[in-house]
C-alpha positions as CSV (number, residue, x, y, z in Angstrom):
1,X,5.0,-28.6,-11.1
2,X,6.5,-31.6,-8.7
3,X,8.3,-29.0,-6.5
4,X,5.0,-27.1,-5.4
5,X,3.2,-30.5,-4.5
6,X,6.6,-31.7,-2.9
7,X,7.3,-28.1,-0.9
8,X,3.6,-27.1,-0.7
9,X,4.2,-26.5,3.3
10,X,6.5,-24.0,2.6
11,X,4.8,-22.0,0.1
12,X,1.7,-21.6,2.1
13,X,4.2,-20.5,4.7
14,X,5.6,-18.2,2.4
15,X,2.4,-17.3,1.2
16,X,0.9,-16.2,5.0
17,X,3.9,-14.0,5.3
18,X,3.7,-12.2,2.2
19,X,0.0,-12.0,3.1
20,X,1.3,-10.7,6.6
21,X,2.9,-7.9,4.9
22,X,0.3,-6.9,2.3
23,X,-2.3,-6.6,5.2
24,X,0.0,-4.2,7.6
25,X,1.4,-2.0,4.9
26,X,-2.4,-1.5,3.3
27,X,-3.3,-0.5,6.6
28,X,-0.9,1.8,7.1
29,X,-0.6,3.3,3.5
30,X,-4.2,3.8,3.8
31,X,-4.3,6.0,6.9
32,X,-1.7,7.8,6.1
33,X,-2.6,8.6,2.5
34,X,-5.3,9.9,3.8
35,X,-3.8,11.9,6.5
36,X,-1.4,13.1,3.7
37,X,-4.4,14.2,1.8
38,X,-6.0,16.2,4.3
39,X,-2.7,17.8,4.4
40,X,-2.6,18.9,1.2
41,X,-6.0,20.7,1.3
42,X,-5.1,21.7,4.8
43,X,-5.5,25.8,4.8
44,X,-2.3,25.6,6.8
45,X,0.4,26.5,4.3
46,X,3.0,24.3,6.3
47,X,1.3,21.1,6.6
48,X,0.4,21.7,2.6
49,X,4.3,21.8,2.8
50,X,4.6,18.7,4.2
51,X,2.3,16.5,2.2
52,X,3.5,17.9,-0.8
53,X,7.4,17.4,0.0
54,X,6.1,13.5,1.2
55,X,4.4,12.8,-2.1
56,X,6.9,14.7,-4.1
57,X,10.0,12.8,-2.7
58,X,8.5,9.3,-2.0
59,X,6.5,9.3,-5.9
60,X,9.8,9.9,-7.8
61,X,12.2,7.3,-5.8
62,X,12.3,4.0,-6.5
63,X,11.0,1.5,-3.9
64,X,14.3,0.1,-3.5
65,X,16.1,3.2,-2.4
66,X,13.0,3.9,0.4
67,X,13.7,0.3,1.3
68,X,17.5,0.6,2.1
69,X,17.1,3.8,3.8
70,X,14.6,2.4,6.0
71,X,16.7,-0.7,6.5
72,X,20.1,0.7,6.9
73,X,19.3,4.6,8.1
74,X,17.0,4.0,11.0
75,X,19.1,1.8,12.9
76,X,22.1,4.5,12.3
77,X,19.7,7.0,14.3
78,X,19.0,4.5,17.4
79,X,15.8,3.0,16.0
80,X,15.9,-0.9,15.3
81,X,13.0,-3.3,14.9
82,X,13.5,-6.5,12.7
83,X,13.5,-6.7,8.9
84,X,9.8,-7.1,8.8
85,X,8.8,-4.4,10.3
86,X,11.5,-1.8,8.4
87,X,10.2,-3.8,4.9
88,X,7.3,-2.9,5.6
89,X,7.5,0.5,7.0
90,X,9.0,1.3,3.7
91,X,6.3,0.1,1.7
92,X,3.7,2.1,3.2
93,X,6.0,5.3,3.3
94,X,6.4,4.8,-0.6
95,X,2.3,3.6,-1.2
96,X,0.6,6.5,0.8
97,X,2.3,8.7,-1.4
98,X,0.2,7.1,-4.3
99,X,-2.8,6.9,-2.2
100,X,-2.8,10.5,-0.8
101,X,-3.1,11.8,-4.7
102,X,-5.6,9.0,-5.2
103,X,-7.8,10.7,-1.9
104,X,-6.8,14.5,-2.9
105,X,-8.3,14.0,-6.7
106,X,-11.5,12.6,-5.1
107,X,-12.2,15.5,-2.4
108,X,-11.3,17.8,-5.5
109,X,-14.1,16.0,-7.0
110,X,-16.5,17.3,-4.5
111,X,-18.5,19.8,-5.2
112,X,-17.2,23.5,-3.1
113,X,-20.5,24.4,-2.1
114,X,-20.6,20.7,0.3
115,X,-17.5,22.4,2.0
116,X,-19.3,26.0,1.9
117,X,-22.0,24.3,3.2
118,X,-20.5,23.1,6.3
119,X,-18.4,25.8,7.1
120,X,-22.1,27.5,7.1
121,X,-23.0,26.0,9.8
122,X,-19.8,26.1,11.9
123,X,-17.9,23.1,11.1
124,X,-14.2,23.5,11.5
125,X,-11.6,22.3,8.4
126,X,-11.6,19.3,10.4
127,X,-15.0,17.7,10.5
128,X,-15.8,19.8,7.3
129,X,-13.2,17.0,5.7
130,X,-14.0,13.9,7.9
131,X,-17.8,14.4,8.0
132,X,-18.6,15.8,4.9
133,X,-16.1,15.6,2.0
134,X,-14.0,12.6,2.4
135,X,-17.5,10.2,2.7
136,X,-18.4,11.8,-0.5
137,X,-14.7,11.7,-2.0
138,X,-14.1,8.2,-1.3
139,X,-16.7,6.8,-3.4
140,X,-14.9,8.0,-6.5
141,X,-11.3,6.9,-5.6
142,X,-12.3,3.2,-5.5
143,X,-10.6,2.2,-9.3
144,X,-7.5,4.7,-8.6
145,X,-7.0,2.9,-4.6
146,X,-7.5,-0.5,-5.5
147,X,-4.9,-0.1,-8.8
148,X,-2.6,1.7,-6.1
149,X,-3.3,-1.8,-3.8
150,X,-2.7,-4.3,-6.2
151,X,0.6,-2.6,-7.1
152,X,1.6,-2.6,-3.2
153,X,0.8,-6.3,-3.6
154,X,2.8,-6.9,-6.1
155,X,5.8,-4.5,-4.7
156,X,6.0,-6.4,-1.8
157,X,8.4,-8.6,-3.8
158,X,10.8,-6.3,-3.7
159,X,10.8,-6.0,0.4
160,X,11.6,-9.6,0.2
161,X,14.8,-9.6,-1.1
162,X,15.3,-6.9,1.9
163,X,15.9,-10.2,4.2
164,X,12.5,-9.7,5.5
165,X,12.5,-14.0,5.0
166,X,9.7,-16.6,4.8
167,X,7.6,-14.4,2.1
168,X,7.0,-15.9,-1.5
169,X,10.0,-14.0,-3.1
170,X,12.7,-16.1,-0.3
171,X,11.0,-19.1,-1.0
172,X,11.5,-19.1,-4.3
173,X,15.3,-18.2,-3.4
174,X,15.6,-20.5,-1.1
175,X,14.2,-23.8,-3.8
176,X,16.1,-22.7,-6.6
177,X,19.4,-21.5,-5.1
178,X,20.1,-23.2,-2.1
179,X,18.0,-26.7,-3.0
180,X,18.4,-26.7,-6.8
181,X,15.1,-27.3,-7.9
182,X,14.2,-25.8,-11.6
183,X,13.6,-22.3,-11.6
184,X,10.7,-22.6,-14.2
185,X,9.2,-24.4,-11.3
186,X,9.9,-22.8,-8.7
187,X,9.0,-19.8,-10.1
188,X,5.2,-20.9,-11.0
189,X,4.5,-21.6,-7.9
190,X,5.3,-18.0,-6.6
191,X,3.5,-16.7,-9.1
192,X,0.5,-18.8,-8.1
193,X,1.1,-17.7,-4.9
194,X,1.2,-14.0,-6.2
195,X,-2.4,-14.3,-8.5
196,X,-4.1,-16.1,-5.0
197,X,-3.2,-12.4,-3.8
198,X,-4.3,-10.1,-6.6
199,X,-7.2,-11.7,-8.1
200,X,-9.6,-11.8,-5.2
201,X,-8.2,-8.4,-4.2
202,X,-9.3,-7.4,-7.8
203,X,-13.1,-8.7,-7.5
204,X,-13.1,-7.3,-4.0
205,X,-12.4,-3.9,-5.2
206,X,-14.9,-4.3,-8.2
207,X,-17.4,-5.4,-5.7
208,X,-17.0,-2.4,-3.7
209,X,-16.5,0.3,-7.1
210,X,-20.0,-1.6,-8.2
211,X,-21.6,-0.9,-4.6
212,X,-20.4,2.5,-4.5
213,X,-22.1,3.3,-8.1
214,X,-24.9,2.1,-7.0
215,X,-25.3,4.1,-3.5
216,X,-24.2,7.6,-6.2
């Protein structure tokens, strides 16, 4: 436990930028999940096309594989940006996939007649969704989203061994490899660092599932 006391500095540095990271890719993953999902209601058969191809391809590769062709494809087709940015462009490619089935089992969970309903009254497919379904559909995809956030947080250990640097996972790299403190250590504090994460992110969402009940 001497080596978190000792490098303490650098862990909370590590621990901003894995924070950093979490924050922009839940961001992204969120709103465009839910783009996705609108897609694949869409009564447009090629933009159903396109968010079922998204979720198909991006649900059934492994987060490594999105990460290298992120990394190592974009720049081949004239697009750079720094290793943050591609790590964590991946990770929201691969979460929205997750969320947009999280957001398309909750507006299947509202009842067709809201839709009729709106349509009624001359509502287009888009406010029909924004307006009236997705308010309704989000209230019941609270458990499903926050299990698909706490995995992102956790994933996000994997786009630090990308060379994004300065997250949790190249700290403890950078103590145990290059400084040769004990691993057992080293490795307790990124955990810490990890359970600072996910824990309040847990009650947060539990909060908000509890709230949401409540106003159902």
């Amino acid at each position: 436990m001497g080596v978190i006391l000792e490098q303490f500095p650098l862990y909370v540095q590590g621990f901003l930028q894995t924070l950093r990271i979490c924050v922009f890719a839940a961001i992204g993953s969120l709103v465009l999940g839910t783009l996705l999902a609108g897609f694949r209601v869409s009564p447009l058969a090629p933009l159903r096309a396109v968010g079922s191809g998204w979720v198909t391809v991006f649900r059934n590769t492994p987060l490594a594989v999105v990460l290298f062709a992120v990394a190592f494809g974009l720049p081949e087709v004239g697009v750079n940006g720094s290793y943050f940015w591609f790590g964590v462009t991946g990770l929201t490619m691969y979460t929205s996939a997750f969320v947009c089935e999280a957001v398309r089992s909750g507006i299947n969970s509202v009842a067709p007649g809201q839709a009729e309903a709106a349509r009624a009254v001359g509502l287009t497919f888009s406010q029909t969704l924004s307006l009236v379904v997705l308010p309704q559909a989000l209230r019941t995809v609270v458990p499903p989203l926050g299990s698909v956030i706490i995995a992102m947080i956790k994933n996000s250990a994997i786009v630090g061994a990308f060379g994004v640097g300065g997250d949790l996972y190249s700290v403890g790299l950078q103590l145990t490899s290059a400084q040769g403190y004990a691993a057992v250590g080293v490795l307790t504090g990124v955990l810490l660092g990890y359970l600072v994460l996910t824990i309040p992110a847990g009650i947060a969402l539990a909060a908000i599932e509890r709230r949401t009940a409540l106003a159902r």
